[in-house]
Each structure stands twice: as structure tokens, then as C-alpha cells.
C-alpha positions, 0 to 999 in steps of 0.5 A, spaced: 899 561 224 896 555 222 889 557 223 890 563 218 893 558 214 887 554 213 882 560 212 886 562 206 887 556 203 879 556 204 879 562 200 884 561 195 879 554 194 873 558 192 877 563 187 874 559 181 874 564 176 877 561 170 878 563 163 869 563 161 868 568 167 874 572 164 871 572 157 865 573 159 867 579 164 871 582 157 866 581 153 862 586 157 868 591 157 868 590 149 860 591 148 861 598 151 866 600 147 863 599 142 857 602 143 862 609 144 864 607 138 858 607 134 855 614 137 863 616 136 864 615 130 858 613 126 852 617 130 858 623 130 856 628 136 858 634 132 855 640 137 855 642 144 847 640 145 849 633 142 855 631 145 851 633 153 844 632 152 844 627 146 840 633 143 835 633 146 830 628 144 833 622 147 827 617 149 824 615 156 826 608 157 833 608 156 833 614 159 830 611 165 834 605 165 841 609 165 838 613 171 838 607 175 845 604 173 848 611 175 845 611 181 845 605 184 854 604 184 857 598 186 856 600 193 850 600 192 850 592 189 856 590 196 853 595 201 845 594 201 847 586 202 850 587 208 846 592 211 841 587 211 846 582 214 849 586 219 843 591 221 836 587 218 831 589 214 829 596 217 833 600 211 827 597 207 821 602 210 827 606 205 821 605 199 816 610 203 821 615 202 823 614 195 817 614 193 814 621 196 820 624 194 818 622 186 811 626 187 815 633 190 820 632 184 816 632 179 811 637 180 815 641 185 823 641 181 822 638 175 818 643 172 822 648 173 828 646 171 825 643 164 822 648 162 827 653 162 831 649 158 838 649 160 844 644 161 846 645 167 841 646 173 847 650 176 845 655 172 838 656 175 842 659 181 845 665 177 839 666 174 834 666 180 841 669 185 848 671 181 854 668 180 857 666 187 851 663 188 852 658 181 859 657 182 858 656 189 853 651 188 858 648 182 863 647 187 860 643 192 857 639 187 865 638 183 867 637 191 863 631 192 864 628 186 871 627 186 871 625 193 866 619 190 869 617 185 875 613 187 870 609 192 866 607 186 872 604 182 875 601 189 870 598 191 868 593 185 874 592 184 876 589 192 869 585 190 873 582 183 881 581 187 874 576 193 873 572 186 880 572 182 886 574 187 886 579 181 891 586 184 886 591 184 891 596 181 891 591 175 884 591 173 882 598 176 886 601 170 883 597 165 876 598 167 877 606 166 880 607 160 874 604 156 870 607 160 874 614 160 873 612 152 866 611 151 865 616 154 869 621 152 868 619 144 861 618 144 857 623 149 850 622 153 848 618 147 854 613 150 852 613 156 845 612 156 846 606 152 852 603 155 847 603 161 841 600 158 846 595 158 849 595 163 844 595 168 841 589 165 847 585 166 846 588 173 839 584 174 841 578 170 847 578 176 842 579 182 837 574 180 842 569 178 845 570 186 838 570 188 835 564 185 842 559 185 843 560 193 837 560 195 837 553 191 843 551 195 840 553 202 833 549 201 828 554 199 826 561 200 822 557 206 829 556 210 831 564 208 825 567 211 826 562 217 832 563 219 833 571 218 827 570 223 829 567 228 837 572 228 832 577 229 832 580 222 826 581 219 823 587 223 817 590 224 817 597 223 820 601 229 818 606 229 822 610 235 822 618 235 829 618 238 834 621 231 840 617 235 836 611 232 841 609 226 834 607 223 826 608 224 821 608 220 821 616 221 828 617 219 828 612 213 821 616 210 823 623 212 831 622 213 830 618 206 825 622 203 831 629 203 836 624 200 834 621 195 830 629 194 837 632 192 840 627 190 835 625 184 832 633 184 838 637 184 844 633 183 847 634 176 849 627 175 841 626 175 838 632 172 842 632 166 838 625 164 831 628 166 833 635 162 836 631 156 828 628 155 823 632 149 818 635 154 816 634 161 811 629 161 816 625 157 821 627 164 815 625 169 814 618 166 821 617 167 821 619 174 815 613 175 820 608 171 826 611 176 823 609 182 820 602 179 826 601 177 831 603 184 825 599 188 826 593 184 833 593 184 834 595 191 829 590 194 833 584 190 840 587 193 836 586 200 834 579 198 841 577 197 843 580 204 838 575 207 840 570 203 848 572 205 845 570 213 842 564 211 847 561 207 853 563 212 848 563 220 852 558 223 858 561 221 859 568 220 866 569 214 867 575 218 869 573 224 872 567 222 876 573 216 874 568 211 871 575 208 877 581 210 871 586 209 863 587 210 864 589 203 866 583 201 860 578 203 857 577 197 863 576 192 863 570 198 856 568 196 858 568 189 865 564 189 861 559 194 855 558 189 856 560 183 864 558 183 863 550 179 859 553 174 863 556 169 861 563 166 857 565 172 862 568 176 864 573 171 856 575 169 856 577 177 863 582 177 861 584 170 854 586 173 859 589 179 862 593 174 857 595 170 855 599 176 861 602 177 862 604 170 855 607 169 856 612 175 863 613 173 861 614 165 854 619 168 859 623 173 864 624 167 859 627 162 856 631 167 863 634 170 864 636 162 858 639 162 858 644 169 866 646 166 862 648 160 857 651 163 859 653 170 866 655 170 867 657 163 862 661 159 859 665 166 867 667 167 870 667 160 868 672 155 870 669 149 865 664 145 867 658 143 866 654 137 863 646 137 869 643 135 873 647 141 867 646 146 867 638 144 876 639 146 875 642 152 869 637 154 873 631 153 879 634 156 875 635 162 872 627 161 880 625 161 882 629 166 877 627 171 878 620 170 886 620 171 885 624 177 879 618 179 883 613 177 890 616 181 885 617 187 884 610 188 892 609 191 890 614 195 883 611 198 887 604 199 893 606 203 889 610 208 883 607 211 882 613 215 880 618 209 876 612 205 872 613 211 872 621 211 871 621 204 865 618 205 862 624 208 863 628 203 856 626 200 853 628 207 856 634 207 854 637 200 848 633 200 844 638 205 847 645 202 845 643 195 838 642 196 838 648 201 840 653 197 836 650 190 830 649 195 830 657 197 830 659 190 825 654 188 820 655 195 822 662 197 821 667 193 823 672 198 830 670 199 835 674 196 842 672 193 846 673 200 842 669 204 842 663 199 850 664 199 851 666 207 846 660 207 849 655 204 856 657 206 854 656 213 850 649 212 857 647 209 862 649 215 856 646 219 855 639 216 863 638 215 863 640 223 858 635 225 859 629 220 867 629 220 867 629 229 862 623 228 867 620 223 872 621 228 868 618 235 866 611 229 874 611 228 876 612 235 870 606 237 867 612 242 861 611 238 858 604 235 851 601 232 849 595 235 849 589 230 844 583 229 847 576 233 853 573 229 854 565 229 862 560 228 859 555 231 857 551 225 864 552 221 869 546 220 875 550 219 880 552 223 880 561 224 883 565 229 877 569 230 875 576 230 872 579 234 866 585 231 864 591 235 857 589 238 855 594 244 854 601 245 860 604 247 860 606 254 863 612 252 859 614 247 854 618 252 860 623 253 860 623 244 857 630 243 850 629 241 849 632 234 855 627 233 850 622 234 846 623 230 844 617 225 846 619 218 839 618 215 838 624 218 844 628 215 841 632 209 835 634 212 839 637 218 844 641 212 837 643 209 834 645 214 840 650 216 841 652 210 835 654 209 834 657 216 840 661 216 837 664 208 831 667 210 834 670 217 839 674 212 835 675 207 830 679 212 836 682 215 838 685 209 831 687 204 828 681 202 825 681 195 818 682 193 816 676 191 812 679 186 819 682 182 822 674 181 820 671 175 814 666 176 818 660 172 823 660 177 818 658 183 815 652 184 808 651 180 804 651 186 807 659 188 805 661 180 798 660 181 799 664 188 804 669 187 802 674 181 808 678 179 809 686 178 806 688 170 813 691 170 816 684 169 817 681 162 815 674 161 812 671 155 810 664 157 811 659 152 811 650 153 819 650 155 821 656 156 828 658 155 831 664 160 836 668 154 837 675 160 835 678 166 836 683 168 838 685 176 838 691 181 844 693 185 842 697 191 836 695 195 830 689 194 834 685 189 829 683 182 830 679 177 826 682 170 827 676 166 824 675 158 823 668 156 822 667 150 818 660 147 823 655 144 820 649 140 818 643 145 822 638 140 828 642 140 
């Protein structure tokens, strides 16, 4: 009991978090407010196109920075330190992966969904397919949003109770009801720009860790020296076994397929890219997106290595100064930032800040798809902009509460936290299955693309929870780099961490060893495989009959439709009706009409 007594009492020490952090900290919550109130109630978000897309003429860098906040979440911000701490510098070859991804985005996908001009790129898929291809997408989409949300809240805030002791039931609510309020008040316009903010408060924190601990440490000199000698640092592995957790192929190609369909296909992202005037203007800021998360992502492992050469002699994990691997760098901040008054609440506002911009992104876009995907394709009656701005803020409050609800639920049962995790690699590989057939494949029919995404859902939820099982049950663990207590000068009761591979984990069934980085590649490829195997078995379509504008630009230049097909091209297109058969081959007439470029 003594030795826990110690530790905690160590920990309490460290939570320096006095009344300048908590202003600043206030201060940043406010500054978001008021930017909804300013887009709320002084730049009034009157129509639909407004309050989803900021009208469509919203400028390139904001745009690119709120692309960036939204994706990288707080989990980001905690996780990535840690892998570099835990596992090395290997997860860094990630780069290759990002940066092809952004060349096949923005002249494979991109162009497609801007130019017809829509608001939710599920509708892509009823005009390429039919409606249970839509709503299947947009389910899936409205499953993993749900299962993320709460992750997102939970984790910066246990980074806040590290810092303050703060209970995280008591800043979780207050955190969301000024996000649900700007978001709710002032649209896409309030989000980007919250974002803009947000995401500079997120670098102003990262850099402050990064240049004041590696002051504290002795240099970036004794950093490098001392992740060396741990191993840390690594040459590119470049092993062709899938049950590696990472190499240099899994990290380029497993990566390559993430990043793919979480920045090409996934609402939450598209929505910003669909928001920008014209396609060069969306491919600019794809080249800033990827500037940006490179930079970000990078400073954040930085940290990670800096985290190892503070604590090389004496791992908090072990000794539980830290209760979670999440919680590493809080530790970091409450060690070096701690005497310094204000700078302890830059760093949790920065944490935030990257909660709130995912938080915000993902409930304007969640109105948008019950708009668009649930409501118009399925109900008759045409609602007005003042009823469409109710039913959008009503879904903006109902999913916040429901985000907010679920954090109970991922607090009290380990278990599910971890399953919920998996939700993203479940839906992940469906997803970009199924937009990928309809973009790639001109051939497969609306069956194929369902039964497809169908089976790649059933297959992925199999594999991903078993894995999640055997990592539960310890039949399956991944070998971490060497820890050290011999240096500490406080008394702990240590903890031993999982090191070695399992001597069960032979006897786990292969597909669940798997690494994760391969998990969306393998529900794509499925997906795909099982698409065109249907679509052969019951009459495929003539590409000849699918619109042009709804493939890739690379197949209009090979494929050349029927004369019978009524396309009139134009800069941006916008699909008004099509029309499809119901016997045999299935075929899309399809007439695009040329709408304004600065519409």
C-alpha cells in the first residue's frame, strides 16, 4: 500500500494545472463560440447549400486546415506518441503511404464526385447503382461514426483528469455542448473555421512539448542517442509476412488503402473537398491536406521519441505513474511544462481542439447524410429551407447527446472500448469497396455492389472482433521495444507489460493474426472479388451503357458510350435524373445538365 502511496502522491504533485491554465483552457472553448455565433447569427446560414456546404464557395487554405483538424482527433495527438514509444519509428514509412494516396484521390475520385456536384457522396451510389446500394453505404458510414464518437470525447478527456484530476463526467459535458452549439448555429462555416483555429492551437501545443522537453533532456542530440541505443529508431523492414504488425509493405500499401478511403470516400472528409468552387481548387487542398497531416503526424512521433528519452530509465508504465498508454504524454506535459503557468492549458486545449474539430466535422456531416440519404431518397414531401435547417439541427443535437451518453458506456466496459475500435476497420474496407466498383468497374451491376459490401461487412466483423477476442484473452500480443525502472527514485509496485509473443498464439487462426494495417485492403479486396463474381453471374452491365461521369477520367478516355446515352458535358456537372432498367443488363441513361463553376 505504501509503494502505491508513493506513486500517487507523485502523480498528484505533477498536477500543476492552476487558475492561468484554466483560462486559457476557457478561452479557447469561448473563441469557438463565438465563431458559431458570428456565422450563426450575423453571416445567417439561411439555405440548405449554406448551412452543409458553406455555399460552395468557401476558400482553399481554411478548407485544408479543417481537413486536417478533423482527421487528426485527440487520438491521434495521445496514440502516435505512444506508438513511437512502445513499438519505434517503423509506423513513419506511413508517409509513403499518404502521399500515394493523395495522387489516386485526386485524379481517380475526386473528379467524379465534384464534378457532379453533390452533397453527400452516398448519392453517387444510387445514381451509379440504386437505393439499397445508398442506404447501405450510408449506414455503414452512420455505424462507424457512432462507434467513434465517444472514443474521441473519452480519450482527451482521461489526457485532461492526467493534468487536472479533473472527473472526466464533468468536462466531457461542457466540452460538447459548445461544440454541439457552434455547430448546430453556424454550419460548415463554423466548423471550418473553428478548425482553422483549432488546429493552430494543436501545433502551437505540439511544438511547445517538443522544443521545452527537448530543452529539459539535454538536446535533440541525447533524444536520437537514446532511442538508438533502445532500438527505436529503425531501418525499414521490409518483411513480406501480413502477421508483421509493421513493414515497410504494410505501412505503404495497408496504409496507402487507409488513408484511401478515409480521405476519398468517407463523408466526414469529401464534404469539405465538395464544399471548394471547382476541382483544381479541391486538388490544391488535397497538396495542403497531406503538407499538413505529414507535419502534424511527424511532430506527434517526435514527441513520442522525446517521451522515451525523458522517461528511458524509468518507464511510468510499469511503475503506473501513467494508468494508461494514452496517458504518456499528459505525463510528459505535467513533468515539463508543469511550473510554467499557461502552458499546461495550451497543451489540453490543443488536445481538445482536436477532439472538437472531429466532433464538429462528423455532426455536420451526419445532418447532411440524414438529409440527403435517409430523408429525400425515402420520403416524398420537399421540405423547405427553414424545415430542412430544423431537421438538420436536430440531428446535430441528437447525435451529440447520444455521443455524449455513449462515453458511460465506453468508460465502464474496457471490453467494448477495445470492440468499438474495430468498428472503423470493419466498415473501412466495405466502403471503399463498394465506391471503388462503381468508379472502376463499369460492368458491375447494383447486386454485385450490394452482395459485395454485404459480404465484405459479415467478413471483416468475423475477422476483426475474433482478433480483438485473442488480443483480450493475451492469445495474441505484439512484441514491444525493451522498457527500463532502473533509474527511478520512487517507490512502485510494478506492473508487468506483455512483451513476448504468446505461446498460443500459433494455435490463433491465421486470418486473425492478421497486422491491422492490412484490414482495409483485405475488406476491399473481398468486397470487390465477390461484386464482380456476382455481377458475372447475373448479366453484367455494358460499360458502354453507364455515364461516363460516373467513372474514373482515365476509363472515359477508353470506354465510349452508346449514342443512345444523353450526356451533355459541362465544367461541373450536376446528375438532375436517370433513368434504369428493370429486366436484364442494368443501364443508367443519364442527363447532366452544365451548372455554373462558381455556383
Amino acid at each position: 500500500m505504501d509503494d502505491v502511496a508513493d506513486v500517487q502522491n507523485l502523480s498528484k504533485s505533477m498536477q500543476k494545472f492552476g487558475w492561468v491554465d484554466y483560462i486559457v483552457f476557457v478561452l479557447m472553448l469561448a473563441l469557438s463560440a463565438f465563431v458559431g455565433i458570428y456565422w450563426g447569427f450575423f453571416k445567417k446560414q439561411t439555405s440548405q447549400q449554406d448551412y452543409l456546404m458553406g455555399g460552395r464557395n468557401m476558400k482553399v487554405f481554411p478548407v485544408s486546415m479543417s481537413l486536417v483538424a478533423s482527421f487528426i482527433s485527440g487520438i491521434t495527438l495521445l496514440g502516435a506518441p505512444t506508438e513511437m514509444y512502445m513499438y519505434g519509428t517503423q509506423y513513419l514509412f506511413v508517409a509513403g503511404g499518404i502521399i500515394s494516396m493523395s495522387f489516386v484521390m485526386a485524379n481517380v475520385y475526386l473528379p467524379v464526385f465534384h464534378n457532379m456536384g453533390i452533397t453527400s457522396n452516398y448519392e453517387y451510389l444510387e445514381v451509379r447503382f440504386n437505393k439499397k446500394v445508398r442506404l447501405f453505404g450510408s449506414t455503414l458510414f452512420t455505424i462507424a461514426l457512432i462507434a467513434w464518437l465517444p472514443i474521441v470525447i473519452y480519450v482527451p478527456a482521461l489526457a485532461f483528469n492526467q493534468v487536472t484530476g479533473v472527473n472526466v463526467h464533468v468536462i466531457t459535458p461542457i466540452v460538447c455542448i459548445v461544440c454541439i452549439f457552434y455547430t448546430c448555429v453556424g454550419g460548415l462555416q463554423a466548423v471550418v473555421w473553428t478548425d482553422v483555429i483549432q488546429i493552430l492551437i494543436m501545433f502551437g501545443a505540439m511544438i511547445l512539448v517538443a522544443i521545452k522537453g527537448t530543452i529539459n533532456v539535454g538536446g535533440i542530440s541525447v533524444v536520437w542517442e537514446r532511442n538508438w541505443d533502445s532500438g527505436r529508431i529503425e531501418a525499414p523492414d521490409f518483411d513480406l509476412n501480413p502477421l508483421t504488425r509493421h513493414t515497410v509493405w504494410g505501412l505503404v500499401i495497408g496504409g496507402f488503402m487507409y488513408w484511401l478511403q478515409t480521405n476519398s470516400v468517407n463523408q466526414t472528409m469529401m464534404q469539405r473537398y465538395l464544399a471548394l468552387p471547382n476541382l483544381q481548387a479541391a486538388k490544391r487542398a488535397v497538396v495542403l491536406f497531406v503538407i499538413g497531416i505529414l507535419t502534424l503526424v511527424g511532430l506527434c512521433c517526435y514527441c513520442g521519441m522525446l517521451i522515451y528519452a525523458r522517461y528511458y530509465d524509468c518507464d511510468p508504465l510499469s511503475t503506473q505513474l501513467a494508468r494508461a498508454k494514452d496517458q504518456l504524454l499528459p505525463l510528459l506535459v505535467m513533468d515539463v511544462l508543469g511550473e510554467y503557468p499557461g502552458l499546461s492549458g495550451i497543451f489540453v486545449a490543443g488536445i481538445f481542439s482536436a477532439a472538437l474539430s472531429s466532433l464538429s466535422t462528423s455532426l455536420n456531416s451526419m445532418s447532411a447524410v440524414v438529409l440527403e440519404d435517409f430523408y429525400k431518397p425515402f420520403f416524398g414531401h420537399n421540405l423547405t429551407d427553414k424545415q430542412a435547417n430544423i431537421l438538420m439541427k436536430t440531428v446535430v443535437l441528437f447525435m451529440g447527446a447520444l455521443s455524449l451518453a455513449l462515453v458511460f458506456v465506453v468508460e465502464k466496459m474496457g471490453t467494448v472500448l477495445q470492440l468499438t475500435m474495430t468498428f472503423e476497420a470493419i466498415t473501412n474496407g466495405p466502403q471503399l469497396g463498394i465506391f471503388s466498383m462503381g468508379i472502376l468497374f463499369p460492368w458491375v451491376n447494383s447486386m454485385g455492389a450490394l452482395l459485395g459490401g454485404i459480404s465484405g461487412l459479415v467478413i471483416m466483423s468475423w475477422v476483426c472482433l475474433n482478433a480483438q477476442v485473442a488480443i483480450a484473452n493475451g492469445n495474441i500480443n505484439f512484441p514491444h521495444k525493451p522498457l527500463s525502472t532502473e533509474g527511478c527514485d520512487y517507490n512502485f509496485t510494478m506492473k508487468e507489460l506483455p512483451n513476448l509473443i504468446s505461446s498460443e498464439d500459433e494455435e490463433v487462426f491465421v486470418l486473425y493474426r492478421i497486422s491491422y494495417i492490412w484490414y482495409t485492403l483485405v475488406g476491399a479486396v473481398v468486397t470487390v472479388l465477390i461484386g464482380l463474381l456476382v455481377s458475372c453471374f447475373l448479366h453484367p452491365n455494358d460499360p458502354r451503357d453507364v455515364n461516363p461521369e460516373l467513372l474514373a477520367p482515365f476509363l472515359r478516355k477508353i470506354i465510349k458510350p452508346r449514342p443512345t446515352l444523353s450526356v451533355q458535358p459541362g465544367k461541373r456537372s450536376l446528375i438532375h435524373a436517370y433513368e434504369k432498367t428493370l429486366e436484364g443488363p442494368q443501364t443508367k441513361l443519364v442527363t447532366v445538365h452544365p451548372v455554373n463553376d462558381n455556383s
